[in-house]
DRENSEVEX-506646 format. One record per residue (C-alpha): residue number from 1; residue in one letter; z, x, y. Coordinates in steps of 0.5 Angstrom, whole numbers, plus 500, padded with zeros to 3 digits. Layout:
// DRENSEVEX-506646
  pos  code    w    u    v
  NUM     A    Z    X    Y
...
// end
This chain:
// DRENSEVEX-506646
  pos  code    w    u    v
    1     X  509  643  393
    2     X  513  647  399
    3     X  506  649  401
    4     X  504  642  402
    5     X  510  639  406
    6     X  510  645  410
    7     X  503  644  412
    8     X  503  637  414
    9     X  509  634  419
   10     X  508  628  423
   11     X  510  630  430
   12     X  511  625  437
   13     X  505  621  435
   14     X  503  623  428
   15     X  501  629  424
   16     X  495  634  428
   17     X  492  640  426
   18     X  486  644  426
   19     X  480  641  423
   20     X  477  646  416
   21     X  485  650  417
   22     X  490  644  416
   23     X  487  638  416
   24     X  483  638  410
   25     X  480  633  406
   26     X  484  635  400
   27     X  491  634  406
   28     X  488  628  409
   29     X  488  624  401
   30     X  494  627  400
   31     X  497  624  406
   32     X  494  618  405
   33     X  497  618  397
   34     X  504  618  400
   35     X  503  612  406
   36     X  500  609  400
   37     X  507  611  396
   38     X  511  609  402
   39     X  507  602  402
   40     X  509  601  395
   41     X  516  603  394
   42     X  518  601  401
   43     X  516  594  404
   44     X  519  589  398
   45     X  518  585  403
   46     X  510  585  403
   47     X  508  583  397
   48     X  501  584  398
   49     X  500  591  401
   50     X  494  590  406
   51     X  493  596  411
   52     X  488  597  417
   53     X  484  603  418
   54     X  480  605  424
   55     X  477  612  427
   56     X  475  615  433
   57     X  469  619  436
   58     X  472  626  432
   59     X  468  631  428
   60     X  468  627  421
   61     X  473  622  424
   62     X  469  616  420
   63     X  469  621  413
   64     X  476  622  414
   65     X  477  614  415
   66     X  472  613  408
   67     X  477  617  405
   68     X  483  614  406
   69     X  481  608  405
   70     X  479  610  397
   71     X  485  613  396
   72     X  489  606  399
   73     X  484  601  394
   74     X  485  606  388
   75     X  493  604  389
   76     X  490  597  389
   77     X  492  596  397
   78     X  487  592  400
   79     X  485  595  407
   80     X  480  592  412
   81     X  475  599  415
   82     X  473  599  422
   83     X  465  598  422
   84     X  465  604  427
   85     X  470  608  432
   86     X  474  604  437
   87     X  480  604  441
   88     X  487  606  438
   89     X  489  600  441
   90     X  484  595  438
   91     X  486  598  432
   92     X  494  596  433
   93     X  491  589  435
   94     X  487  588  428
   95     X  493  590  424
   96     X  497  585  427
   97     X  493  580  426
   98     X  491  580  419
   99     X  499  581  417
  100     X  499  589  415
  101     X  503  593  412
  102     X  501  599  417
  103     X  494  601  420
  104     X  492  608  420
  105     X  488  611  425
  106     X  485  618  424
  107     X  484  620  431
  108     X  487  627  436
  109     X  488  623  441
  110     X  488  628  447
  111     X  488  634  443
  112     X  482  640  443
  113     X  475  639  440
  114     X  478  643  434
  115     X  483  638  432
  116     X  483  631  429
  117     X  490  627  426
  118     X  493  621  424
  119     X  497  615  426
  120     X  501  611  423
  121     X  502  604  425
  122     X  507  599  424
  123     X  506  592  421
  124     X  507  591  429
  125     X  503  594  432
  126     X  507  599  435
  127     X  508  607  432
  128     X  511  609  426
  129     X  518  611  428
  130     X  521  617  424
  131     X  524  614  419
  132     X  518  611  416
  133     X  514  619  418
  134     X  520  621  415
  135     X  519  618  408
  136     X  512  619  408
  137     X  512  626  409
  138     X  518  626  403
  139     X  513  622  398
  140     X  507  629  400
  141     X  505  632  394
  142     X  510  627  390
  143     X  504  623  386
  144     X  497  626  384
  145     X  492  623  389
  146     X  488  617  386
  147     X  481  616  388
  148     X  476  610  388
  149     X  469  610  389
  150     X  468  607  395
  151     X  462  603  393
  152     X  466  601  387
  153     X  473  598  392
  154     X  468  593  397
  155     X  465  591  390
  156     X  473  589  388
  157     X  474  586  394
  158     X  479  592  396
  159     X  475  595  401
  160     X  472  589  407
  161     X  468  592  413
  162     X  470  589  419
  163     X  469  589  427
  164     X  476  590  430
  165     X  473  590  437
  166     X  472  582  436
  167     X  478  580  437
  168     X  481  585  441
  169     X  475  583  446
  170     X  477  576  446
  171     X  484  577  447
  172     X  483  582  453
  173     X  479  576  456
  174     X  484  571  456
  175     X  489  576  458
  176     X  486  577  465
  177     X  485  572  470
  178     X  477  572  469
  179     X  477  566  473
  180     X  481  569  479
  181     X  476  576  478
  182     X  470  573  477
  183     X  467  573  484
  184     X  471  580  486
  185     X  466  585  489
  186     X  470  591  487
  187     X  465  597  485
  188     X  470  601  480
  189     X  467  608  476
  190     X  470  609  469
  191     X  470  615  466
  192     X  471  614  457
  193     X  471  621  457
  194     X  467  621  450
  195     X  472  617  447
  196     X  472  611  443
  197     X  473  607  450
  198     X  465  606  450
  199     X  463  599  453
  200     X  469  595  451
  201     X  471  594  459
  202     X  465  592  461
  203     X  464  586  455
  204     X  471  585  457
  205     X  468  583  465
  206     X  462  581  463
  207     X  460  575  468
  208     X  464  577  473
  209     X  461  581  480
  210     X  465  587  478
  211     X  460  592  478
  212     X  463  597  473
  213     X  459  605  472
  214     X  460  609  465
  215     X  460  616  465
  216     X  462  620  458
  217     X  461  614  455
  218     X  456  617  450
  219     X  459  620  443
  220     X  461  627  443
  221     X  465  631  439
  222     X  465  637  443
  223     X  467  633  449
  224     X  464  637  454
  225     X  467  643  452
  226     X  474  640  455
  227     X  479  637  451
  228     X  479  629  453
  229     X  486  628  457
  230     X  486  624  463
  231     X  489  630  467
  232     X  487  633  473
  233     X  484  640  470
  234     X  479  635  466
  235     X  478  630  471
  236     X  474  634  476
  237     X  467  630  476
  238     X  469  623  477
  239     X  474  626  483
  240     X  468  629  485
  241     X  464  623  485
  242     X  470  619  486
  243     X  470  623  494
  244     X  462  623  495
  245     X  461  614  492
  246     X  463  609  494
  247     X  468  606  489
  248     X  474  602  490
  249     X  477  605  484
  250     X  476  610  479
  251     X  480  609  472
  252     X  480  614  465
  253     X  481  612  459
  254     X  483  618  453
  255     X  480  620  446
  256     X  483  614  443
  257     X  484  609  450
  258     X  490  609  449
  259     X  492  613  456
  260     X  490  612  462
  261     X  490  616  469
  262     X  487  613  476
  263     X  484  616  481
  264     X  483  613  488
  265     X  478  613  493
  266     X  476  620  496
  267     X  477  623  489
  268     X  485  624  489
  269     X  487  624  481
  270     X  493  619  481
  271     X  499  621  477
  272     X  501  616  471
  273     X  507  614  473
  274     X  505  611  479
  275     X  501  607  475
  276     X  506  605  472
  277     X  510  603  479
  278     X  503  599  480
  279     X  504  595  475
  280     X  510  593  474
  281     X  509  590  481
  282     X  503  586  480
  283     X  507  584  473
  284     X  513  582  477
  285     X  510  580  484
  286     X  503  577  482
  287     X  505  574  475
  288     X  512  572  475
  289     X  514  576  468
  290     X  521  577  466
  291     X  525  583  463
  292     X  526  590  463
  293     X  522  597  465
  294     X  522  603  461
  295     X  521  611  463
  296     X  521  616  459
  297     X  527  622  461
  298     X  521  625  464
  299     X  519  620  469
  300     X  518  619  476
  301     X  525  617  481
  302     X  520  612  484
  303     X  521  608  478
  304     X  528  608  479
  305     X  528  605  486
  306     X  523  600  484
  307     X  528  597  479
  308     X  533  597  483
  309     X  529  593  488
  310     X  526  588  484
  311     X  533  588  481
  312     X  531  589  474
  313     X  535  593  469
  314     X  532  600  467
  315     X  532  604  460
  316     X  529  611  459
  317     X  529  613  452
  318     X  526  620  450
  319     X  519  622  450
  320     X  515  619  445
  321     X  512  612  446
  322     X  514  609  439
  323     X  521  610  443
  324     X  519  605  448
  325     X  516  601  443
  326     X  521  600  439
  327     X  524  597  446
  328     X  519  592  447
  329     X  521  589  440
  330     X  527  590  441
  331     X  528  586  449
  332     X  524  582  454
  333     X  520  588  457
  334     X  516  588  464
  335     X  512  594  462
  336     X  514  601  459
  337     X  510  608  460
  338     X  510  615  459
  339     X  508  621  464
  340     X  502  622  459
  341     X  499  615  461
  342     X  501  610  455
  343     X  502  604  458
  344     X  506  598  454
  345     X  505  591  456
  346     X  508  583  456
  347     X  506  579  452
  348     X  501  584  447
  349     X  504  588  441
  350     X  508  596  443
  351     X  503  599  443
  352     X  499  603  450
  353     X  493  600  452
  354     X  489  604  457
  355     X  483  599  457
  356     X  488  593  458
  357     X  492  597  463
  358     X  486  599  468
  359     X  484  592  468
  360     X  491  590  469
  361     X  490  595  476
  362     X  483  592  478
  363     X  486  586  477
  364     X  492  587  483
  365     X  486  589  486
  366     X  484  583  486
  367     X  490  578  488
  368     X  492  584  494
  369     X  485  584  496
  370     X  485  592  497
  371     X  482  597  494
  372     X  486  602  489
  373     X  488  607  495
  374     X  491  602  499
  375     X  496  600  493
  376     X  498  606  493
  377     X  500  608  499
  378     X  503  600  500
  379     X  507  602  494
  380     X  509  608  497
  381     X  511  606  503
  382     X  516  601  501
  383     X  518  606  494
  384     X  518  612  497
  385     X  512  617  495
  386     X  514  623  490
  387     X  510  629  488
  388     X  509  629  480
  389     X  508  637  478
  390     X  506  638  470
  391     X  505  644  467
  392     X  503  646  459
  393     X  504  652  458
  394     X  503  656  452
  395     X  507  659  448
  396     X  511  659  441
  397     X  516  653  443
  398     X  521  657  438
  399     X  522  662  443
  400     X  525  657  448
  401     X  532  658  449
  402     X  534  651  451
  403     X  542  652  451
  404     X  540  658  456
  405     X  535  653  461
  406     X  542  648  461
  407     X  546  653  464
  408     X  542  653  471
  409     X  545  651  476
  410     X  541  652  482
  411     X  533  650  483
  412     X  530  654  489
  413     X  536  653  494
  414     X  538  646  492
  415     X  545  645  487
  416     X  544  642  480
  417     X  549  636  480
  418     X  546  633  473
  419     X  544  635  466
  420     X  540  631  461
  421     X  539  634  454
  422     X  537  628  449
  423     X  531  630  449
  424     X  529  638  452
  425     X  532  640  458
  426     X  532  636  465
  427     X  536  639  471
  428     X  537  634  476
  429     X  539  637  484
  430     X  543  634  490
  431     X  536  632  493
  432     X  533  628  488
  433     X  528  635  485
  434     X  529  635  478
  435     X  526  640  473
  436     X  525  638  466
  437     X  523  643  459
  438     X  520  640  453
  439     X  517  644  447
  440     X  511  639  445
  441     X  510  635  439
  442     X  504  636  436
  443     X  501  643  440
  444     X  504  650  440
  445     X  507  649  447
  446     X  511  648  453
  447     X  511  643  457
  448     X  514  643  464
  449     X  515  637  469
  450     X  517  637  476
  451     X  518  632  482
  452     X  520  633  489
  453     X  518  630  496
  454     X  512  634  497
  455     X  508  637  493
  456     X  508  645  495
  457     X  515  644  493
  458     X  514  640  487
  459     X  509  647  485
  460     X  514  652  487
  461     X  519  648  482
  462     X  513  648  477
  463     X  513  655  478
  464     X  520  657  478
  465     X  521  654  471
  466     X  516  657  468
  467     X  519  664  470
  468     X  525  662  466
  469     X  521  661  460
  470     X  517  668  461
  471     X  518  672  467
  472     X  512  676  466
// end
């Protein structure tokens, strides 16, 4: 018993491991037992129990999926199985929609070839918080897995297949504005990232004259021999082609197409916090929408200015989505995102889409006539530009001495005037620099965040940081 609940924790979005070391098919229906637990004894207020599962394009995703969904109609829950992978996002949007008590994802979202994992989801779509993780965990190991045949559960009517890409496809039309895009030119190129992404942008767009081109869209557990994160270290062929073609946007979607990254026209790789001042303009600017912006502690000053200017109120919350989810529930939001590139939306369900966010993008594009880039540097000019600095560094995150990392007074010349410690450690100096540390979530290492007004300093930031937590 001990074994179990030491083996399987749920971190920042859910609980990853190795494939074959921890994540099992003995660990991931013993899981799916205690959701069902939580399920049971925990939602009074749901008298039928109906869940959602869906999956990503990982090594044994889809079996994984299948044996979540026995366990769950062993436990008499009626669970509504994606027909195929898809997008996180679509996933949430079905599990809204049919009523859900929680969806399950089975999915590593960013994470290495090696790894796959599973996200729970609330009845609004949105990620589980900890109380709900928390109560799942204490459940592991508690009840003996029950187990049905899955031929025997759609039989019963206690397993239905069904297509979530429908309705999600349908929804992301009537979002955008067709009308306004369809007789936009721009020629946009989108890396999947071998995710679940697939095709759904360009069904989305379909009669428009917005020529979209595909790369990685094949299905590939490997991925390419890179892990599927829309960072800059992974991004180096479409920033290639993005600099040789001439394409007036290039967007990314992650493992799961939650998370988007950007790059502009001349392959330079824009960083998801400016992705988010981009949106919040167009939502505020172009379409009039209400409420309140959310960053995460890690997100970037411009973000500041940009509220201040619109004279919006500003919320930062820890690192973690389900944090911003919980705001947009909460309060009237414009849009909320995350450094890593998990964008929340008006009007649609806390969750990150990185499909939707995308066409939000070209959409902006579409209304200021101007390519990607001139966005950019018209955002720049009025907000001011920032150099955003990321490094994960690997390490055992235990060896971090975070109560040393507070006491820093001085970064590189410039005196530290703040310290902000919710949620790892964030030095904030006299000139606006800052330098962040945060042992993650759901992989064993550090991560280090820096900004600054240029980018050698925001490196050397960067660089100086990672000397406080390992001199070599």
């Amino acid at each position: 018993m001990t074994e179990i609940k030491s083996s399987i924790k749920f971190g920042t979005d859910g609980w990853r491991a190795v494939i074959s070391d921890t994540f099992t098919f003995e660990n991931v229906r013993i899981v799916a037992q205690a959701v069902a637990d939580w399920m049971m004894k925990n939602n009074p207020q749901a008298p039928d129990k109906v869940a959602a599962i869906g999956y990503d394009n990982r090594f044994l995703s889809k079996e994984y999926a299948d044996s979540f969904a026995k366990v769950f109609a062993a436990n008499g829950i009626k669970t509504y199985l994606s027909d195929t992978s898809l997008p996180t996002p679509a996933l949430s949007f079905g599990v809204v929609g049919f009523s859900c008590v929680c969806g399950i994802m089975i999915t590593a979202s960013h994470n290495p070839p090696k790894f796959n994992g599973i996200k729970i989801k609330t009845a609004q779509g949105g990620a589980a918080p900890k109380d709900i993780t928390n109560a799942v965990e204490g459940y592991l190991g508690q009840t003996p897995v029950k187990n049905m045949c899955l031929c025997e559960a759609k039989s019963k009517g206690l397993v239905i297949i069904h297509d979530f890409k429908k309705e999600y496809v349908k929804f992301l039309r009537g979002y955008i504005n067709l009308k306004k895009m369809k007789t936009a030119k721009f020629k946009v190129l989108s890396d999947i990232m071998h995710g679940s992404g697939r095709d759904l942008m360009q069904q989305v767009l379909k009669g428009t004259n917005i020529k979209l081109t595909l790369m990685h869209e094949d299905v590939n557990p490997s991925f390419g021999g890179i892990k599927p994160e829309p960072i800059p270290e992974c991004l180096q062929e479409i920033m290639t082609r993005m600099k040789k073609e001439k394409f007036d946007f290039g967007h990314v979607l992650d493992g799961d197409a939650d998370r988007i990254a950007a790059v502009m026209p001349g392959g330079e790789f824009v960083s998801p916090q400016k992705i988010l001042g981009l949106l919040i303009l167009h939502l505020v600017r172009n379409r009039g929408i209400e409420g309140g912006i959310v960053k995460t502690l890690c997100g970037t000053t411009m973000l500041d200015n940009i509220a201040k200017k619109l004279g919006r109120k500003l919320y930062e919350t820890p690192v973690g989505f389900k944090y911003i989810s919980d705001l947009m529930i909460s309060q009237p939001i414009v849009a909320g995102g995350e450094e890593a590139g998990g964008m929340g939306l008006p009007n649609y369900i806390p969750e990150r889409d990185g499909t939707l966010s995308g066409l939000l993008l070209l959409e902006m594009m579409v209304y200021n006539k101007k390519n990607f880039r001139q966005l950019v540097e018209d955002m720049e000019r009025e907000f001011g530009r920032y150099y955003y600095s990321r490094l994960d560094y690997s390490m055992d995150a235990k060896k971090v001495n975070l109560d040393v990392l507070k006491k820093i007074t001085s970064v590189l010349g410039k005196k530290v005037i703040e310290v902000k410690d919710y949620d790892g450690v964030k030095l904030i100096c006299e000139n606006e620099d800052w330098l962040m540390f945060r042992p993650s979530g759901t992989e064993p290492l550090v991560r280090i965040y820096s900004e600054a007004k240029s980018l050698k300093r925001s490196k050397d930031i960067l660089e100086f940081g990672r000397q406080q937590i390992d001199p070599k």
